[in-house]
C-alpha positions in Angstrom: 65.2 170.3 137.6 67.0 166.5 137.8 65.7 163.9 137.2 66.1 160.2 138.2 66.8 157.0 135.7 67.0 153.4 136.9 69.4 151.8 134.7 70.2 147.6 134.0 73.5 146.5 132.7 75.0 143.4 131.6 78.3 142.8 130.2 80.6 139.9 130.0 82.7 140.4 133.5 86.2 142.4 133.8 88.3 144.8 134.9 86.8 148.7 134.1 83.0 148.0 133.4 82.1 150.1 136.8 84.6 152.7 136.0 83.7 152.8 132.7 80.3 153.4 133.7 80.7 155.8 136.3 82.8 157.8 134.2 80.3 157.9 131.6 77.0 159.1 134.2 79.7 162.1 135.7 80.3 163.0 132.1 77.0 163.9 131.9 76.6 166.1 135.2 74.8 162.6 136.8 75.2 161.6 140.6 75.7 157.4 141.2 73.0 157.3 144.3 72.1 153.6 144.9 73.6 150.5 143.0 73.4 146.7 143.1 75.8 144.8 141.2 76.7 141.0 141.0 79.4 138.6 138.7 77.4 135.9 138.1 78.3 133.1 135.6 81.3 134.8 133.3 78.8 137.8 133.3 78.7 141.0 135.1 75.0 142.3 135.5 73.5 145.7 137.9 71.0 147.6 138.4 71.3 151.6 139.7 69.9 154.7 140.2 71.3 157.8 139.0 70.5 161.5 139.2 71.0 164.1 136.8 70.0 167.6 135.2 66.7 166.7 133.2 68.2 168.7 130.4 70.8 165.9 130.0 69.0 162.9 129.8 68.6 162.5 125.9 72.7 163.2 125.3 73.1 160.8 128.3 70.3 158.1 127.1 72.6 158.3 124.2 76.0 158.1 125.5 75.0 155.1 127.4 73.3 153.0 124.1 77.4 153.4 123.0 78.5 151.5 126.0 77.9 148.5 123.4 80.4 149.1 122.1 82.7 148.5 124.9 80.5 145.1 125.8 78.5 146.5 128.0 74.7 146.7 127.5 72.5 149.3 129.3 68.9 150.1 129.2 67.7 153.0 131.2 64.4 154.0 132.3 63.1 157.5 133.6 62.3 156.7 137.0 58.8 157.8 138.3 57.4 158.4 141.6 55.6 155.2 142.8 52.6 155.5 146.0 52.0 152.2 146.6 49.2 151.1 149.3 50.1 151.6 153.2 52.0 148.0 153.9 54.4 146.4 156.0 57.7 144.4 155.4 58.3 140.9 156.3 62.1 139.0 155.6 61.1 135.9 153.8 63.8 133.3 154.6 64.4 129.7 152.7 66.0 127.0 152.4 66.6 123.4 151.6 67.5 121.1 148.8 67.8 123.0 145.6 65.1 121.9 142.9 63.2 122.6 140.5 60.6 125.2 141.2 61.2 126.7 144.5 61.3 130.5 143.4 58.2 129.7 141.0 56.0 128.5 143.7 56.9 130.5 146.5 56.6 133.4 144.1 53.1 132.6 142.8 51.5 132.5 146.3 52.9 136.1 147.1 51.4 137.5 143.8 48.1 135.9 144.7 48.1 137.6 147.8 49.1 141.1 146.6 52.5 140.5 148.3 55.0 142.2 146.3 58.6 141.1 146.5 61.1 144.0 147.0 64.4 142.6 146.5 65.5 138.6 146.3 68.8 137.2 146.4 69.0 134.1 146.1 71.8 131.0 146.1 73.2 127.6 145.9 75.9 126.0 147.2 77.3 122.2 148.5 75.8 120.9 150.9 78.3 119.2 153.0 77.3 115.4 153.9 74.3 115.4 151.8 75.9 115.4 148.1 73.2 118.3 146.8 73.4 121.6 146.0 71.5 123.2 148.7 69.1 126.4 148.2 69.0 129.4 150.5 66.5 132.2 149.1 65.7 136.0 151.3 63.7 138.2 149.9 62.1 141.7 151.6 58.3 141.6 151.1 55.7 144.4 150.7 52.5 143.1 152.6 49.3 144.9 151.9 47.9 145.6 155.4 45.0 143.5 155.6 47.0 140.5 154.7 46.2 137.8 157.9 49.9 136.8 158.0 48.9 133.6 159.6 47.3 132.5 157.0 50.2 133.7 154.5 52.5 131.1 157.0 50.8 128.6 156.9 50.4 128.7 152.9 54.2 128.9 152.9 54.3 125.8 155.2 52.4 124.1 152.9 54.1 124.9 149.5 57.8 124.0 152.0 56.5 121.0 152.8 55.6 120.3 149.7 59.0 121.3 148.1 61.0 120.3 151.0 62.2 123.6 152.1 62.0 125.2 155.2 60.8 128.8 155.6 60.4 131.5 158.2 58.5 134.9 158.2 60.2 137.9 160.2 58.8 141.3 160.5 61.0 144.3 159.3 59.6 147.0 160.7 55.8 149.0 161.5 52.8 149.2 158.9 53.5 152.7 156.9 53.3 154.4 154.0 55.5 153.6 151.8 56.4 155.9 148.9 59.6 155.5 146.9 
């Protein structure tokens, strides 16, 4: 039987940390299946999902823990089945002027609405002309079904109007099921 593990990593950025992990998860009979990984200030940081016989998971918990070693940290988790409520997906866009508390705000009238952010990425950069750094935020959304969207909008309107952002709603596909 195989089981799946979700694993973080960190590690001060260079040459050989993906190899280095990949050749340690195929040491132990496990199969690289779905990865996102960044370099983000000096620092190299992921997150993936690997499969593997379930009879390995202990000698490979441990293999990984002496990736330290090497400056790379990795915590892994046995990944679970998850049935969440039937939903749809919305692509939140943003942006504007960066400051403080965008992500906060935005993110706190979700989670009062049962709106559960699937993935974020998020950045800043120049803005040419203007002198400030500006903000640009997307982020997939799980919406519970019985979510009025209008109103969701028009909360977001009035959270971008009151950070000076702009944002926009788009569907991503039909209400489902959605089972990972």
């Amino acid at each position: 039987m195989r089981s799946s593990l979700v694993l973080t990593v960190i590690g001060a950025d260079r040459p050989g940390l993906v190899e280095l992990l990949a050749a340690t998860v195929a040491a132990h009979g496990g199969n690289w299946e779905q990865s996102r990984m960044a370099h983000l200030a000096g620092k190299f940081a992921g997150i993936l999902i690997i499969s593997l016989p379930e009879a390995r998971l202990a000698e490979l918990h441990g293999a990984l823990e002496r990736l330290s070693g090497s400056g790379l940290r990795v915590v892994s988790e046995v990944a679970t089945p998850n049935v969440r409520p039937k939903s749809r997906g919305l692509q939140l866009e943003i942006t504007g002027t960066d400051r403080e508390g965008i992500v906060r705000e935005i993110s706190r009238a979700l989670a009062a609405r049962g709106v559960n952010v699937e993935e974020l990425d998020t950045s800043c950069e120049s803005a040419p002309m203007a002198g400030n750094a500006l903000f640009h935020a997307r982020a997939v959304l799980r919406v519970p079904l019985e979510l009025d969207i209008a109103e969701l909008q028009r909360t977001l309107e009035s959270i971008a109007d009151d950070l000076m952002v702009d944002v926009g709603l788009l569907p991503l596909d039909a209400p489902h099921d959605h089972d990972e």
